[in-house]
N, C-alpha and C positions, 0 to 999 in steps of 0.2 A: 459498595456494589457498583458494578461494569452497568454504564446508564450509553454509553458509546464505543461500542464494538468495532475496531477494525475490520478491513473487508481487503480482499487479496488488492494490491496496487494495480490499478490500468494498466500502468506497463510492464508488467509479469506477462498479462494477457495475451498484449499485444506484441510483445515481442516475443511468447509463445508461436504464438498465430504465424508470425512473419517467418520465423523458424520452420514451421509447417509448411508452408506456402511459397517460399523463394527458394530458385531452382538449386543444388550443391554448388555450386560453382558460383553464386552471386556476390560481389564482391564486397556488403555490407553484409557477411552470415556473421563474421568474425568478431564484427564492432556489437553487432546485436548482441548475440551471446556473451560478451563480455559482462553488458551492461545490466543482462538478466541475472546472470550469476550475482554480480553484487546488490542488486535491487533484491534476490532472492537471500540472502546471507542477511541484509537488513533485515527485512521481512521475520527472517526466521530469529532473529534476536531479542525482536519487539517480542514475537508468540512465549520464546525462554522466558523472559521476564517475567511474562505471568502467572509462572508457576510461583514468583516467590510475593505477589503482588495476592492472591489467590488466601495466603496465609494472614491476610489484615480481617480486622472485627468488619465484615459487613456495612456496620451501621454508622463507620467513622467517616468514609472517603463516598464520594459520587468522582469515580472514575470515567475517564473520559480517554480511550486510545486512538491516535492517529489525529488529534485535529490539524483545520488546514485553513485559518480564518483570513480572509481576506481585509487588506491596509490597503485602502486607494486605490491604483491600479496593480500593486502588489497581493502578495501573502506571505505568512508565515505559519511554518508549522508546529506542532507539538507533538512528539512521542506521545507521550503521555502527562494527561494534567488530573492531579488529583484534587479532588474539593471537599472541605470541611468547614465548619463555624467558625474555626479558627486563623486559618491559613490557606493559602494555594500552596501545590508542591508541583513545579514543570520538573519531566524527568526525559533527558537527551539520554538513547540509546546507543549503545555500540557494539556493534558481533564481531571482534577484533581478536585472533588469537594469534600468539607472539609476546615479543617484552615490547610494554609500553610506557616509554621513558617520557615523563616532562619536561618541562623545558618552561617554567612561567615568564622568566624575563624576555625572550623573544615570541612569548607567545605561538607555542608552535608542541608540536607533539611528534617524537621518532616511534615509529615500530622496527622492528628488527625479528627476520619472519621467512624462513627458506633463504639465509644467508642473502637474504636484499636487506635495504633500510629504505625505510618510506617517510616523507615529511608528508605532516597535517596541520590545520589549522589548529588551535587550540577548540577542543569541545567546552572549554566552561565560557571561555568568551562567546561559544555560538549561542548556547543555553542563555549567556548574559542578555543577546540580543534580544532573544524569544520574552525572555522577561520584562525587557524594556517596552516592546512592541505589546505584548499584551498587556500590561498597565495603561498604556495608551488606550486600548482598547475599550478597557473598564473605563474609566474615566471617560470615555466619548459616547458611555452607556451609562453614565451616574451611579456607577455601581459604587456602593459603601467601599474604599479603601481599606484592603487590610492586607498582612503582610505573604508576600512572595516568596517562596523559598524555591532552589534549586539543586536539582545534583544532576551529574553526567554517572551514568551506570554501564558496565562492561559487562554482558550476561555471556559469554564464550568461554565455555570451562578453561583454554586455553591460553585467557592472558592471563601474563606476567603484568604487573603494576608498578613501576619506579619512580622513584619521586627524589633524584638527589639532592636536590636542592635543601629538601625537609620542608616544601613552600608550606604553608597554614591552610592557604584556600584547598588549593590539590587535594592536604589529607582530608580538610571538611566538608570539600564539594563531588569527590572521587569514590567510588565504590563499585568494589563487584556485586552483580547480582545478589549472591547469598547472602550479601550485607545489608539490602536494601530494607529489610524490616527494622533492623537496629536504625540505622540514620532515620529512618521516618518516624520514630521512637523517639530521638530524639529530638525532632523538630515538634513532635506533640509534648514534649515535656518542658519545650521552652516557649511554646503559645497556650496557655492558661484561659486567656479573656473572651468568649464568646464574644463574634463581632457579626457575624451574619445569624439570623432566623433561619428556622426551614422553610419557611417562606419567602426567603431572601434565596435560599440556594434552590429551589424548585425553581425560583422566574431565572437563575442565570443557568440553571442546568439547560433550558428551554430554549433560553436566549443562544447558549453555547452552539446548542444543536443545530440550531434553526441556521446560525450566520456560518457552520461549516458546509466550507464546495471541497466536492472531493478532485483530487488532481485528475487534469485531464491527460490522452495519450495518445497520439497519432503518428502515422507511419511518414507523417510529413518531417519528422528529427532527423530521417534516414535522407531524406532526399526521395524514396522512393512511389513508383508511380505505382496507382491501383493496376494498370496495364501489366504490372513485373509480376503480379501474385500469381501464382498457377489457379486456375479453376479445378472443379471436378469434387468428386467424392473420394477423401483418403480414405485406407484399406486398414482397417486398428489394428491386423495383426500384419501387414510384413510392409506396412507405411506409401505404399505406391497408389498411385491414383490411376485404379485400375476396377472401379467399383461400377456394375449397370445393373438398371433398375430389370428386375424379372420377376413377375407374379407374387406382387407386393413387399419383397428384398431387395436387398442390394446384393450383389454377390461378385467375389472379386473375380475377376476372372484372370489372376498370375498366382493365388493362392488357394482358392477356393471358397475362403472366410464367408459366412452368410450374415449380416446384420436389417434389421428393420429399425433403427436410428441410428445406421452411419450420417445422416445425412443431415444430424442435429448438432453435430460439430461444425461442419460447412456454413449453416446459416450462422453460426455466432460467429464464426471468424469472418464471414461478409461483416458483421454488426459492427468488428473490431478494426476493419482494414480496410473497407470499402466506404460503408456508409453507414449511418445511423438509419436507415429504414430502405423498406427494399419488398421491389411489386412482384407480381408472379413473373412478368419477364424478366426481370432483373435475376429472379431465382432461377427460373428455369436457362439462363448465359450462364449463372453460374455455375450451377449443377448440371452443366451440359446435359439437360434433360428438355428433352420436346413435348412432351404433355402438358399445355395448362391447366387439367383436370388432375392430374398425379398432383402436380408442384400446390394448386387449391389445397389439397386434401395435406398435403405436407404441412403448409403455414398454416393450416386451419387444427392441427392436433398439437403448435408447438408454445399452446397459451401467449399467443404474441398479442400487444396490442394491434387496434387498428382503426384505421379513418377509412370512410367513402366508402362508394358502393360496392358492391361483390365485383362488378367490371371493371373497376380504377380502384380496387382497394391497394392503400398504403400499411406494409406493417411493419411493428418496431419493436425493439425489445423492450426498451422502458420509456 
């Protein structure tokens, strides 16, 4: 059973948001959008996976997707970590479509992919890391020792897999998605010995939960200043910020479009770009709106939290 659910990445978000909000012509659109597209291709590789993760008995694995546990002043992270009485299983994803040739002796990985070739790190060495580091973990949690297994999985119907080498590890630590029942199959048929309780994996299910921080994301990677964001109320149907408030709507005035929550997009992208909380003046600069009575009744219908009184209140999203 899924006991830890992924949740869309901060920076999907926010460099949504930044894409919204910086003028065409801003000379970080290019770099952003790059980085969303492949943030968003990860993203979408972890969700494929789960269709074949979907197919295990319920009652064998405590599922765990996206963790991000913190080492020191570090972290690391995990795709996905499976947990049973027997075993842990870390599984590194990859949304890679192309041929994806190994290379174990210099540790390195080619794709070959729209007539380019791309060098990568090795994924079983990254997975090796993840492995290493969280045994650390357990151990600096007294957690009963027991054994770690690993694989790297390609869910993108589109790769190709090579392995010329014939290496051992490659073929026993490598798998497409639709393979990933069989290998997990076999990692349960080569761990027999019950080594944790269900009382054992309830307190580290707990433990797991509790010690993951989700990654953070700010427009500070760009260089850029909250000053560059455009303000105002965007128009959902023809994207211009061209929206003013008239007898309880919005309404564009370059298209016509009428909305009575355009202007619940606007606060959340303040939430994502500007700041983590934010007063009725701050609302109403941003929503180029002059009412502190309109912008009250805005923040007061958008379930936000809040501190301080009705005349200094602070409010925030989480």
């Amino acid at each position: 059973m899924i006991v830890k659910r992924r949740t869309i990445p901060l920076r999907i978000l926010v460099n949504e948001a930044l894409l919204r909000r910086l003028p065409p012509n801003h000379p970080k659109r290019q770099e952003i959008l790059k980085d969303l597209l492949i943030i968003r291709a990860g993203f979408k590789g972890e969700q494929d996976i789960d269709y074949y993760l979907s197919l295990l008995d319920d009652n064998d694995f405590h599922i765990f997707q996206d963790l991000r546990i913190p080492q020191g002043s570090k972290h690391f992270q995990i795709d996905l970590l499976l947990l049973s009485t027997k075993f842990i299983l870390l599984i590194e994803n990859k949304n890679m479509p192309g041929i994806i040739e190994f290379d174990p002796d210099f540790k390195q990985v080619f794709r070959r992919y729209n007539d380019t070739t791309e060098v990568y790190d090795c994924p079983i060495d990254q997975v090796k890391r993840q492995v290493y580091q969280f045994r650390n973990w357990l151990k600096k949690h007294n957690i009963n020792p027991l054994p770690l297994e690993f694989l790297v999985t390609y869910s993108n119907h589109g790769s190709i897999l090579q392995n010329p080498s014939k290496n051992q590890e490659v073929f026993d630590r490598v798998s497409k998605g639709g393979n990933l029942i069989f290998k997990i199959g076999e990692f349960q048929n080569s761990h027999q010995k019950e080594i944790l309780t269900l009382k054992d994996i309830k307190k580290l299910t707990k433990l797991l939960i509790k010690s993951h921080e989700p990654e953070t994301a700010s427009i500070r990677k760009y260089n850029i200043s909250p000053s560059e964001i455009i303000p105002g109320i965007l128009c959902p149907a023809c994207d211009r910020f061209s929206m003013e408030r008239i007898s309880r709507k919005w309404y564009c005035l370059h298209c016509g479009t009428s909305s009575t929550s355009a202007h619940e997009q606007a606060i959340l992208d303040y939430f994502l770009l500007i700041g983590r909380t934010i007063t009725n003046m701050q609302l109403r600069k941003f929503l180029l709106m002059p009412s502190r009575t309109i912008a009250t009744y805005l923040l007061g219908n958008m379930d936000l939290k809040h501190t301080g009184s009705t005349k200094n209140r602070v409010y925030s999203k989480t």
